[in-house]
C-alpha positions in Angstrom: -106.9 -37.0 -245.3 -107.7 -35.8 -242.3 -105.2 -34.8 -239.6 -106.1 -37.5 -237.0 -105.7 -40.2 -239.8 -102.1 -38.7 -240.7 -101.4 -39.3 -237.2 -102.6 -42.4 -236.8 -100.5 -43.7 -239.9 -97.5 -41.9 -239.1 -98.0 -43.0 -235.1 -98.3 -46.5 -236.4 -94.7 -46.4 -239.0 -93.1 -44.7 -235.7 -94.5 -47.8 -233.3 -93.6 -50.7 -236.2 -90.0 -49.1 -236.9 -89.3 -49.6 -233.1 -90.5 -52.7 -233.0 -88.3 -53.8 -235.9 -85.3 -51.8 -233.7 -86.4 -54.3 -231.0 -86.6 -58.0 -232.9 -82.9 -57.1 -234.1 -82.5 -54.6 -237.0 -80.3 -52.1 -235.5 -80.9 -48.8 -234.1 -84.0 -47.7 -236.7 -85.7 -47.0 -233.6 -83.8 -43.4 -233.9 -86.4 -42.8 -236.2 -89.3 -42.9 -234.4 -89.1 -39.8 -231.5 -88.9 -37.1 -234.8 -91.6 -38.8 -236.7 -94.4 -38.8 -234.0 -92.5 -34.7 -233.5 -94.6 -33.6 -236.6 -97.0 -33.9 -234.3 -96.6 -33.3 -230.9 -93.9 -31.9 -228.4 -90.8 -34.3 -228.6 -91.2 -34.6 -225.2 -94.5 -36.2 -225.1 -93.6 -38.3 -227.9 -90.9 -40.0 -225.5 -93.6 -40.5 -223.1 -96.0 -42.0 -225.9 -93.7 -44.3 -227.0 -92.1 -45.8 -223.5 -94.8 -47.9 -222.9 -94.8 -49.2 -226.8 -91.0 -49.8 -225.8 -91.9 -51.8 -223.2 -94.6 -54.2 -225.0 -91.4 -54.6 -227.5 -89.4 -55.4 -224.9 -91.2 -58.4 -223.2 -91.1 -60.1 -226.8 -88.0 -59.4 -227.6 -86.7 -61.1 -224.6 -88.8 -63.5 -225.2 -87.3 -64.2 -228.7 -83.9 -64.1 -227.4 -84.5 -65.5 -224.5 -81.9 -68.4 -224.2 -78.4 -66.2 -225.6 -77.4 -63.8 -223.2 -74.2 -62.6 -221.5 -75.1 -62.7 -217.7 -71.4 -60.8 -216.7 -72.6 -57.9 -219.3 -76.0 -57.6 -217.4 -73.9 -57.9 -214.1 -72.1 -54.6 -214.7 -73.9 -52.7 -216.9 -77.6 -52.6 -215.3 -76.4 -51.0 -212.0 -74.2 -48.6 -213.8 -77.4 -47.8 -215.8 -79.4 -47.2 -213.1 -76.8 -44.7 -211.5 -77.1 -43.1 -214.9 -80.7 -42.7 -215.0 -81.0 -41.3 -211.6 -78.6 -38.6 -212.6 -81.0 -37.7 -215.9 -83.8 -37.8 -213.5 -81.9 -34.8 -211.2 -80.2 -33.1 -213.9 -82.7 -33.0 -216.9 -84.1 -30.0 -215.5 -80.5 -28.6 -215.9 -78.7 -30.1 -218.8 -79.5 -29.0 -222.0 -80.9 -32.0 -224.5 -78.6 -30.7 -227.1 -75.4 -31.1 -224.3 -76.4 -35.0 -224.8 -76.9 -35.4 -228.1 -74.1 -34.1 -229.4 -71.8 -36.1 -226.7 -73.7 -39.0 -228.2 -72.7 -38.4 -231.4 -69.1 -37.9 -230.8 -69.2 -41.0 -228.9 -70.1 -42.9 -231.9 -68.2 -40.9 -234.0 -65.1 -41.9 -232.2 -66.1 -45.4 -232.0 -66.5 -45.9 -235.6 -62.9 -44.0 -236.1 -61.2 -46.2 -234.1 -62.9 -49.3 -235.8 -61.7 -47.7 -239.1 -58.2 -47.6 -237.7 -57.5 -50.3 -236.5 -59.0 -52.4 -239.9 -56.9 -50.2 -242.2 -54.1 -51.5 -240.0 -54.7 -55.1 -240.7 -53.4 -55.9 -237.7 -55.5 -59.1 -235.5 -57.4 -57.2 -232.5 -59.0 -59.9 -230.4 -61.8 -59.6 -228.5 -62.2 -57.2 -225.5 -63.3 -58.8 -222.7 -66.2 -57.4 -220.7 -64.8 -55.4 -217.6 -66.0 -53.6 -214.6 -64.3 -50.3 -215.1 -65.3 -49.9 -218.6 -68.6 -51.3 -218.2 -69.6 -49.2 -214.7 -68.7 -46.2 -217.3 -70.3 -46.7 -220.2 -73.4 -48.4 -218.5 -74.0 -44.7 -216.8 -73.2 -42.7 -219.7 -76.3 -45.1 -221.2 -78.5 -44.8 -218.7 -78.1 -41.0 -218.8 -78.4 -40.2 -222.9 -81.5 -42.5 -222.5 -83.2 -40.7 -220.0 -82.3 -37.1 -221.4 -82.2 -37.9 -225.3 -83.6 -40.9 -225.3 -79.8 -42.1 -226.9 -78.4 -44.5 -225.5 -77.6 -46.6 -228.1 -73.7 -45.2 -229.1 -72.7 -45.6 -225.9 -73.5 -48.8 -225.4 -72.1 -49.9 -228.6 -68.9 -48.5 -227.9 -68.6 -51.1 -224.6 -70.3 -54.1 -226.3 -69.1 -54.2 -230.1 -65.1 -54.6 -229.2 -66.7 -57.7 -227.4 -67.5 -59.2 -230.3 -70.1 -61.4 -229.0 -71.9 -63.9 -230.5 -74.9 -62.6 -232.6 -77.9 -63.8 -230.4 -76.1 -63.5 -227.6 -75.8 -60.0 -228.7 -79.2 -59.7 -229.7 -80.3 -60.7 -226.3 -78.3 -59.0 -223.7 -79.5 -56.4 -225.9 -82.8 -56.7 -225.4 -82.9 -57.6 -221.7 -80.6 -54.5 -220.9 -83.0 -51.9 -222.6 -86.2 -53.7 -221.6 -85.0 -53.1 -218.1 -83.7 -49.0 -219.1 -87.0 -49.0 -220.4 -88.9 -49.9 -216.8 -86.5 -47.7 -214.9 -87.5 -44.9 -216.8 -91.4 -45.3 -216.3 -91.8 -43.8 -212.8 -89.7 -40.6 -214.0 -91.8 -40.0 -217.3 -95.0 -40.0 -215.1 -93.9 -37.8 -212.8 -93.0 -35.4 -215.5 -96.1 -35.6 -217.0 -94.9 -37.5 -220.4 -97.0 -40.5 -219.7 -101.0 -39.7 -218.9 -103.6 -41.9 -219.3 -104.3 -40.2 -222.9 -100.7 -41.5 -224.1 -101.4 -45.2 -222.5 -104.2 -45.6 -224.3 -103.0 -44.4 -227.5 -100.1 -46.5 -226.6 -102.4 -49.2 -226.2 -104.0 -49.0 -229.7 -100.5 -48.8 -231.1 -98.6 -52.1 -229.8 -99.8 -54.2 -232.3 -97.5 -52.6 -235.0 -95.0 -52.4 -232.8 -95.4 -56.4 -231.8 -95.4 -56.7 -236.0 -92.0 -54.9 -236.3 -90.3 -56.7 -233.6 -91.6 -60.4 -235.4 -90.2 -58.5 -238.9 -86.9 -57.7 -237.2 -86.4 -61.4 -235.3 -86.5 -62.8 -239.0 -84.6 -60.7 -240.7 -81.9 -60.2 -237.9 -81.6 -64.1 -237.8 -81.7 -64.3 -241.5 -78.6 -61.9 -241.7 -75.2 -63.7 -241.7 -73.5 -62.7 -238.7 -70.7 -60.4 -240.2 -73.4 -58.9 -242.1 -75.4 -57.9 -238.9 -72.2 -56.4 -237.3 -71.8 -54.4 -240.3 -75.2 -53.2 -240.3 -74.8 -52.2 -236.9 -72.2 -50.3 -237.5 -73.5 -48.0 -240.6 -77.0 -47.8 -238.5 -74.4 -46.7 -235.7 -72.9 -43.9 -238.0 -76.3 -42.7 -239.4 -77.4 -42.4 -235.8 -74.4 -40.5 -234.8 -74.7 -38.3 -237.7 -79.0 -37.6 -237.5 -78.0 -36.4 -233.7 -75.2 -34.1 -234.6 -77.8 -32.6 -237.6 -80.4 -32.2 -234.7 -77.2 -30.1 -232.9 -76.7 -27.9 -235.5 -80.2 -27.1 -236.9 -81.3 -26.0 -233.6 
């Protein structure tokens, strides 16, 4: 098999795995950036993929398109914008490794307090969405995403103690990230990560990605709802773990 055709395939699993990561299976879109690495700069990958991000996106919020928590939007968006603007001055600066691994020990912490506080049996209600919080971890999102393209952790770590409904979950989700998503298009052009080249490719590569996100939508709605949090929270740890690997091996 060629080497084009080995690109194609694995270009195609890397498109369809994000798309599942956008109908509602959580977080497998981790995956994709390294996969499409074998075969090009991680950077351009990034820039290949956005625009396949994007074409998830509009279905996805399509799909979940009536459960949504407008105050989480409210806060977070503005913060995430902030956030991205920072990555946009600083990426030149920061090291990508700085922001991985503070990814990773932000989910790390998350899931030890989780542990904690189960093993204590004691009833923790629901944490309210709040501006402080949210203004903070909306900005620490908006900045792994643009600089590791990570953003994931720390947005768990705001929304999960929520514990929101699952389709309202699933689709402030997906209207929070399609919008990261947009944001982040003028800044990958200007650093030369998207080219016409990579839209086109892009282009040829959305319908596996539209195929993932209709797998994930039924399989995501399928799950019972303590089941999905659950699964969140292992893809959440696997995430945090793959980052801190990437760290290390460097």
């Amino acid at each position: 098999m060629g080497e084009a055709a080995q690109f194609w395939i694995v270009a195609g699993v890397a498109a369809y795995l994000m798309g599942l990561s956008k109908g509602g299976v959580p977080m497998i879109a981790i995956l994709s950036v390294p996969l499409m690495s074998l075969f090009m700069d991680p950077a351009l990958a990034a820039g290949l993929l956005l625009p396949i991000y994007i074409v998830a996106d509009v279905y996805a919020v399509w799909l979940f398109r009536r459960d949504f928590s407008v105050r989480n939007l409210q806060i977070l968006l503005p913060a995430a914008v902030v956030g991205i603007a920072v990555g946009f001055s600083t990426v030149t600066i920061v090291p990508v490794w700085t922001m991985k691994l503070l990814v990773a020990v932000i989910g790390f912490y998350y899931l030890f307090n989780a542990l904690r506080k189960r093993l204590s049996r004691a009833e923790i209600p629901p944490r309210p969405a709040d501006v402080p919080r949210g203004l903070f971890w909306g900005a620490l999102t908006g900045l792994t995403s643009y600089i590791a393209h990570a953003g994931g952790p720390p947005y768990q770590s705001y929304v999960l103690p929520q514990r929101l409904p699952k389709l309202t979950y699933l689709g402030t989700n997906a209207i929070f990230f399609s919008a990261v998503n947009l944001i982040k298009v003028p800044p990958f052009i200007l650093a030369g990560q998207i080219t016409w080249d990579s839209a086109g490719q892009a282009a040829w590569l959305a319908p596996a990605a539209l195929a993932g996100a209709w797998s994930g939508s039924k399989i995501a709605r399928w799950l019972p709802e303590k089941a999905f949090f659950a699964l969140v929270e292992i893809a959440l740890a696997v995430v945090s773990l793959r980052l801190l690997w990437e760290v290390l091996a460097r």
